[in-house]
C-alpha positions in Angstrom: -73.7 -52.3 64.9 -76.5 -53.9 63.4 -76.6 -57.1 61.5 -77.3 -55.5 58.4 -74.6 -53.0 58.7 -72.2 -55.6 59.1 -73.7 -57.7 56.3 -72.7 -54.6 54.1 -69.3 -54.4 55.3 -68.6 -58.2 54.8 -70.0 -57.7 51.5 -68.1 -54.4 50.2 -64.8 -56.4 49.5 -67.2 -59.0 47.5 -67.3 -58.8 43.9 -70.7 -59.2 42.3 -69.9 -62.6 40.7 -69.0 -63.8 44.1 -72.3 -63.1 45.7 -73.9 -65.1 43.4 -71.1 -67.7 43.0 -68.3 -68.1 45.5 -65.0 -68.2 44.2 -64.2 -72.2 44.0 -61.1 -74.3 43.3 -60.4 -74.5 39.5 -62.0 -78.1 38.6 -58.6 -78.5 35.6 -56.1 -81.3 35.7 -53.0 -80.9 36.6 -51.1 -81.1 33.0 -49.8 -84.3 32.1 -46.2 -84.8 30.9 -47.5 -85.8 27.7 -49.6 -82.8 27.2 -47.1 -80.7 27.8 -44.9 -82.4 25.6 -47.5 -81.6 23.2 -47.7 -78.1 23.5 -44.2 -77.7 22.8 -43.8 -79.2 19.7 -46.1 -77.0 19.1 -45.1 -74.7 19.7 -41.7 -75.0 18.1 -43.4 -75.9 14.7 -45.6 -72.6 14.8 -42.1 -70.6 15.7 -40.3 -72.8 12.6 -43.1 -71.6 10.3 -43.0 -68.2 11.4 -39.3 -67.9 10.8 -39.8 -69.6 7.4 -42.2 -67.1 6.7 -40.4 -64.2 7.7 -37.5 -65.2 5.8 -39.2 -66.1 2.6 -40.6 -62.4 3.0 -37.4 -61.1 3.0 -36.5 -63.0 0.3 -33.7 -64.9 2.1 -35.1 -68.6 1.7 
């Protein structure tokens, strides 16, 4: 085989982002205790006001 042939063949499983940047390790901080913290309460306020909101549709607040 030649060179280029196997150039191709390396290159077929290759997406076209890669070829122009390779795939690298994600650069994002492990999350913290407190961040995650955080995002729960959160989330648990969004659900609360959700509920809330169904309910007062319903007309069962």
């Amino acid at each position: 085989m030649r060179s280029s042939e196997v150039t191709a063949l390396e290159n077929r499983n290759l997406l076209p982002s890669d070829a122009v940047h390779p795939p690298e390790k994600s650069s994002l901080p492990a999350p913290s205790h407190q961040g995650v913290l955080m995002n729960n309460i959160i989330y648990l306020v969004g659900l609360i006001v959700v509920v809330l909101a169904i309910l007062s549709f319903l007309g069962l607040r």
